[in-house]
C-alpha positions in Angstrom: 9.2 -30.4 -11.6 10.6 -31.3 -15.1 10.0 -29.6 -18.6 7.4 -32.3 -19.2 5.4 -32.3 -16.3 5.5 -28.3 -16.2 3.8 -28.8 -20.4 1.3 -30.9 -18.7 0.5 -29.1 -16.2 0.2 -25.8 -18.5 -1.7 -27.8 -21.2 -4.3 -29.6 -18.4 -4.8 -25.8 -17.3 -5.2 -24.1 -20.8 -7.5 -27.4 -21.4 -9.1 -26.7 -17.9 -10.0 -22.8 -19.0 -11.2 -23.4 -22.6 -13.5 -26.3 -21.2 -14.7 -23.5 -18.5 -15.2 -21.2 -21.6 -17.4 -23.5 -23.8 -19.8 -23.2 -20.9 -23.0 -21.6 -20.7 -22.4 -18.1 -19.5 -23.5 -17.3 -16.1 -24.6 -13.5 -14.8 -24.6 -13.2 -11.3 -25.7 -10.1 -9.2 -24.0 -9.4 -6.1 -26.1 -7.3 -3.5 -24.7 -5.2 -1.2 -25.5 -2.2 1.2 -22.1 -0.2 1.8 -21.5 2.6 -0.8 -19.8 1.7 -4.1 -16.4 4.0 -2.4 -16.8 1.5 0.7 -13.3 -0.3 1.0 -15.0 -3.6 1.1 -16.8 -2.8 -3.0 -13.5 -1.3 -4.4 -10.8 -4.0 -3.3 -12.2 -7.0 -1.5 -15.7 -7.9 -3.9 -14.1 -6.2 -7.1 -10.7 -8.6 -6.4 -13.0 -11.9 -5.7 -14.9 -11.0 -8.4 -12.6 -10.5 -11.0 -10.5 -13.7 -9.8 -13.7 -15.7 -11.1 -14.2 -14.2 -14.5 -10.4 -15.3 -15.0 -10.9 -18.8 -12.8 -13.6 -19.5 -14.9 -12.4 -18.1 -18.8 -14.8 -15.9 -18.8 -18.4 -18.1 -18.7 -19.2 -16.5 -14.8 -19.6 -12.5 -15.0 -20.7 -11.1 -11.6 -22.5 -7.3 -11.4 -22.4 -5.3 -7.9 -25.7 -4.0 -6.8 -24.1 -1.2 -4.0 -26.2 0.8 -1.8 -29.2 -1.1 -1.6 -30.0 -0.8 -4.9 -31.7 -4.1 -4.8 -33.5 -4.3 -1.4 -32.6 -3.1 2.0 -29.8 -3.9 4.7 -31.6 -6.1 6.9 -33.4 -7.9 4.2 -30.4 -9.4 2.4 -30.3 -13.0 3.4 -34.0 -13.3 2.4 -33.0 -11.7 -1.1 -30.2 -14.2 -1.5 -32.6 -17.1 -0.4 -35.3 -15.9 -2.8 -33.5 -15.4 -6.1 -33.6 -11.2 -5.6 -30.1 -11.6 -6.0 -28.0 -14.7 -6.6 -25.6 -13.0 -4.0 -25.7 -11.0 -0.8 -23.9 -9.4 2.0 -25.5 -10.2 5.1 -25.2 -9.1 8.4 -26.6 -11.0 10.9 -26.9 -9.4 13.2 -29.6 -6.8 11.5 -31.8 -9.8 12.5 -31.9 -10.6 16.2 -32.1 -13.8 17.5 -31.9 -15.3 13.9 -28.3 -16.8 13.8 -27.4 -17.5 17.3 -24.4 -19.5 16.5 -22.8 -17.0 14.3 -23.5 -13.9 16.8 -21.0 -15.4 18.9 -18.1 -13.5 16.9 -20.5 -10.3 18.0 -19.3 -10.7 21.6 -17.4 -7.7 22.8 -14.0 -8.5 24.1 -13.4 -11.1 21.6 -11.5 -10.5 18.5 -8.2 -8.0 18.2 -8.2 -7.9 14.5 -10.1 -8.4 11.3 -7.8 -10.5 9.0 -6.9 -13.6 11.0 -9.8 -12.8 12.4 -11.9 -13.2 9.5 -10.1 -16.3 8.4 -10.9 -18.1 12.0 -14.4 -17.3 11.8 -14.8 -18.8 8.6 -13.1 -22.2 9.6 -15.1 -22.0 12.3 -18.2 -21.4 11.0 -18.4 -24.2 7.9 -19.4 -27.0 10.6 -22.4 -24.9 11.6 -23.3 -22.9 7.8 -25.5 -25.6 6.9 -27.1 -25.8 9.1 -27.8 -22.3 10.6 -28.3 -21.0 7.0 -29.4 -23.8 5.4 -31.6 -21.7 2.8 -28.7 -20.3 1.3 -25.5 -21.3 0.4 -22.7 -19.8 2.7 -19.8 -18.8 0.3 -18.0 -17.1 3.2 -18.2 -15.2 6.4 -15.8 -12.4 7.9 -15.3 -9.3 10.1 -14.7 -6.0 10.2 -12.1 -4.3 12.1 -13.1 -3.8 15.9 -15.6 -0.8 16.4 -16.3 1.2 19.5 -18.3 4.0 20.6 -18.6 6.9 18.9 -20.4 9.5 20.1 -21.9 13.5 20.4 -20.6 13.8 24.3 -18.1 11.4 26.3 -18.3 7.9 26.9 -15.5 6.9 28.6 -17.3 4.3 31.4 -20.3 2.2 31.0 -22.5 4.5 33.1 -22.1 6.9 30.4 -24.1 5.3 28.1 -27.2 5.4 30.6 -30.0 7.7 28.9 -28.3 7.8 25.7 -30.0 7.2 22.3 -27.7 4.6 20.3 -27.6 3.5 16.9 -26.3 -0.1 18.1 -24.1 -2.7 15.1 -26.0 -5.5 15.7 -28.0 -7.3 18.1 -25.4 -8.4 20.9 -24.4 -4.5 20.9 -28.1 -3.6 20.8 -28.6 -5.8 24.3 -25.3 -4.1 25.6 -26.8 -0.8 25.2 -29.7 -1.7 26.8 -28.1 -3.2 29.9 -26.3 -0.2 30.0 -30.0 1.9 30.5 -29.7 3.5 26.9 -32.4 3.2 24.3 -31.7 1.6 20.9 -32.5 3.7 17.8 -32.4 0.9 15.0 -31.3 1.6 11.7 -29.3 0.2 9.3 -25.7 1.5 8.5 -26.6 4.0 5.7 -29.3 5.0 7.5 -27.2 6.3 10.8 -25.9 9.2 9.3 -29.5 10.9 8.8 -30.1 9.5 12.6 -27.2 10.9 14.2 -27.8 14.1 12.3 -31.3 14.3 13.5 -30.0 14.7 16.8 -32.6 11.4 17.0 -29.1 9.1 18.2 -26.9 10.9 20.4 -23.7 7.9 19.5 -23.2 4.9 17.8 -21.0 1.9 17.6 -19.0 1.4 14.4 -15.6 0.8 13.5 -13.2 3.8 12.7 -13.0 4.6 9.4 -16.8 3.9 8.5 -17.4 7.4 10.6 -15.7 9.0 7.3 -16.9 6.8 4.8 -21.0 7.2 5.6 -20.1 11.3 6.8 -21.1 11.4 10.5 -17.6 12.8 11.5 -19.4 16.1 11.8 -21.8 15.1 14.7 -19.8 12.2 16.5 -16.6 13.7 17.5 -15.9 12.0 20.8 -14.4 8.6 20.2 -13.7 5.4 23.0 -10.6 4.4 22.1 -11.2 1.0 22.9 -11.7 -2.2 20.1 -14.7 -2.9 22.0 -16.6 -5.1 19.7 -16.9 -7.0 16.1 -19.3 -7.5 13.4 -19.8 -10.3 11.5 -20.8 -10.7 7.3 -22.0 -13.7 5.6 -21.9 -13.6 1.8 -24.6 -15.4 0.7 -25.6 -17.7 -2.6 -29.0 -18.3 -3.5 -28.7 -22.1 -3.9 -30.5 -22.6 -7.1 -28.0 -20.2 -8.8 -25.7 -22.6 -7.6 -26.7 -25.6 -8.7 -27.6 -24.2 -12.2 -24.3 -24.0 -12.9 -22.3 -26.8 -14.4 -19.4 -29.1 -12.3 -16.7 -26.8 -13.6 -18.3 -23.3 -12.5 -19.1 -24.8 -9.3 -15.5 -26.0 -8.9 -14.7 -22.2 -9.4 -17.1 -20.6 -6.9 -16.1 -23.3 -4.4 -12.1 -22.5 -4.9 -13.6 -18.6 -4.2 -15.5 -19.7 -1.2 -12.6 -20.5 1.4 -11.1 -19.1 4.5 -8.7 -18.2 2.9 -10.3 -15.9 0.2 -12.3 -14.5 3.8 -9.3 -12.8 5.3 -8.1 -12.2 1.4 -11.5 -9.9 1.2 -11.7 -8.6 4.6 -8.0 -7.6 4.7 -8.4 -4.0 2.8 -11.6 -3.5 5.0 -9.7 -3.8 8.1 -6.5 -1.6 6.9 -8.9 0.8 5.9 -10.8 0.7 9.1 -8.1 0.8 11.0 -6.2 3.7 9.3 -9.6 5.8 10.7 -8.5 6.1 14.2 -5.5 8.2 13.2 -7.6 10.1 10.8 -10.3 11.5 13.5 -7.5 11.9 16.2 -6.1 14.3 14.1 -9.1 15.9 13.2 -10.0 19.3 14.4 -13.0 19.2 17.3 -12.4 15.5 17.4 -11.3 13.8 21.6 -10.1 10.1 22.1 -10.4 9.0 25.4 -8.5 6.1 26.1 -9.9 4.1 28.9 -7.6 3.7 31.9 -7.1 -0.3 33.0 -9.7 0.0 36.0 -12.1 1.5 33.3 -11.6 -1.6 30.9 -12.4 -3.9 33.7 -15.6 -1.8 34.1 -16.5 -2.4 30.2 -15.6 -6.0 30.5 -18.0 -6.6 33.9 -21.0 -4.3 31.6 -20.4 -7.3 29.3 -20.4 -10.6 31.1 -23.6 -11.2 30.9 -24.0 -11.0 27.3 -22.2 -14.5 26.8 -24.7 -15.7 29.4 -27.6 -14.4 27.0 -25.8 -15.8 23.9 -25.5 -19.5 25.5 -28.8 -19.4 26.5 -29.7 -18.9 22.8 -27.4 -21.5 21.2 -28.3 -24.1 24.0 -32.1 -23.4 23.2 -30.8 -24.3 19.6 -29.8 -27.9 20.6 -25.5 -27.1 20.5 -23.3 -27.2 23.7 -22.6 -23.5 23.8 -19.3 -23.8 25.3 -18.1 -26.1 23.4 -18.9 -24.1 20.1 -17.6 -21.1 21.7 -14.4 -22.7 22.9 -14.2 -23.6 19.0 -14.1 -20.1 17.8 -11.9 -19.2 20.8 -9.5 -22.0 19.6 -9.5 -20.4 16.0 -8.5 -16.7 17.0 -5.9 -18.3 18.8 -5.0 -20.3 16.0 -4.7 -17.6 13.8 -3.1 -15.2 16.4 -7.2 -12.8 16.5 -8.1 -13.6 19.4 -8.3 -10.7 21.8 
C-alpha cells in the first residue's frame, strides 16, 4: 500500500473514532452467573469488552454484573429480553425444551474441543438465531470445554449411574441421567456446590476445571476421564438497547458479534478447563478412571437415543433435523471440533 493510501486509511480511521466519540454515550450491563475469578469474566468478557470501549472511542462503556447479581442462572434470557440487563449469558439448556435447535451442540459424543468448537457453533447457529431467539438479539454463542462425570463414588460404566442423585449441565444431560435410572437434582452451577455438599447429589457433570473454580473438589473426587459432553452459551442483547444506539455503535457491537470473536472468548475458558484434568489427577484423594474401548461403546449405546429425542423436538419445530444436524456436524469438521 503506498504512503498515501496508508494517510488515508489512518486519517478515515482517526475520522471513523472521533465521529464514534461525538456519540451519545452508551452504558451497558452485562449479566452473568459464573464468579467474577471464572476464566470466562477475567479474559474472555473483560477482552471483548474492552475491545468495544476502544472500537467505539470511548461512547459504549459496558459493566459486568457476575454472580447473579442481577437475577438468577436460569432466568437470564428473560432478563436480556426484558431490559434487566441489556446483556446476558445464557445457557440454554437451564430451560428444557426451550431452544431445541441450539441443544443439538448438548449431544454427548459430539464435540472434542471448545475453540473451533465454539467458532462452528456460532456459524452454525446465525441461520437459526433469529429465529429460535427472536426476542433477543444473539451477539454470539459458544462452548465450554467437554465435561464428564464427576462424582462421590466410581462411575466408570453407564450402569453406574443407576440410583445416583446427579446435578445434570443441561437438559440433554438431565435426560441422559435419567435413562440411565438416576434422579436429577436441578440446580444451577453456583448452586452445585452447596448440593454436592449436602450429600443431596451424590456427582455431577461439568467440565474439569469448574470442580476448582465453584470448590466441590472436596466431595467429588472420582473423575470419568472421558470428554463426554458439551454445553452451549448464548450471549444475549436486549434488542431495544440495540437499536437505541446510533449506525456507528451498532457497526461496533456487530464487528464484536462474530464467530470469530466466539472462539476468541471461549478460547481462555477452554485452556482453563482443560488445564483442570491435570490439576485433580494430581490431587491427593482424587481417582481417574479412564474408560477402556468396550466401556466407550457402552456410553455411546447409553446415548443413542438422545439424538432420537432431540429430532423429535426440532422436527416438532417445523426443521429437517438431520439436515440441521448434518450442518453443525459439517462445521466441527470444518473447523477440525468435531469429535
Amino acid at each position: 500500500m503506498s504512503k498515501k493510501l496508508l494517510a488515508a486509511a489512518g486519517l478515515a480511521a482517526l475520522l471513523s473514532g472521533s465521529a464514534l466519540a461525538q456519540d451519545a454515550p452508551v452504558e451497558l450491563r452485562f449479566a452473568h452467573w459464573v464468579p467474577p475469578q471464572h476464566p470466562l469474566h477475567v479474559t474472555g468478557m473483560t477482552e471483548w469488552i474492552d475491545s468495544i470501549k476502544e472500537a467505539s472511542g470511548g461512547s459504549i462503556t459496558i459493566t459486568l454484573y457476575p454472580a447473579q447479581q442481577l437475577g438468577q442462572a436460569g432466568d437470564h434470557y428473560d432478563m436480556a429480553r426484558d431490559g434487566i440487563a441489556d446483556i446476558a449469558f445464557v445457557n440454554p439448556g437451564y430451560q428444557p425444551g426451550r431452544f431445541p435447535i441450539i441443544a443439538a451442540g448438548e449431544l454427548p459424543f459430539l464435540v472434542s474441543n471448545a475453540t473451533g468448537g465454539s467458532a462452528a457453533l456460532d456459524a452454525w447457529y446465525r441461520e437459526y438465531a433469529e429465529e429460535e431467539m427472536a426476542d433477543v438479539k444473539v451477539c454470539l454463542v459458544h462452548f465450554h470445554s467437554p465435561g464428564t462425570f464427576h462424582s462421590r463414588q466410581p462411575i466408570k460404566v453407564p450402569a453406574d449411574v443407576n440410583g445416583m442423585n446427579v446435578r445434570p449441565a443441561h437438559a440433554t444431560m438431565a435426560a441422559f441421567v435419567s435413562a440411565l435410572g438416576g434422579q436429577n437434582f436441578q440446580v444451577s452451577a453456583p448452586e452445585s456446590r452447596d448440593a454436592l455438599e449436602r450429600g443431596v447429589a451424590d456427582a455431577i457433570s461439568f467440565p474439569w476445571n469448574s470442580i476448582l473454580i465453584f470448590g466441590i473438589e472436596d466431595v467429588a473426587t472420582y473423575h470419568l476421564d472421558l470428554p463426554l459432553y458439551a454445553t452451549t452459551f448464548a450471549w444475549a442483547m436486549n434488542k431495544a438497547r440495540y437499536e437505541g444506539m446510533s449506525e456507528g455503535q451498532r457497526k461496533v457491537i456487530d464487528d464484536h458479534c462474530t464467530s470469530e470473536w466466539a472462539e476468541r472468548v471461549a478460547t481462555g475458558w477452554a485452556n482453563d478447563e482443560d488445564s483442570g484434568r491435570e490439576k485433580l489427577i494430581a490431587m491427593e484423594g482424587h481417582e481417574a478412571y479412564a474408560p477402556t474401548d468396550e466401556e466407550i461403546a457402552l456410553w455411546r449405546e447409553a446415548a443413542a437415543p438422545l439424538k432420537d429425542s432431540w429430532v423429535q423436538a426440532v422436527t416438532g419445530a417445523g426443521h429437517d433435523a438431520e439436515a440441521v444436524f448434518q450442518g453443525l456436524v459439517d462445521k466441527l469438521e470444518e473447523h477440525d471440533a468435531a469429535y
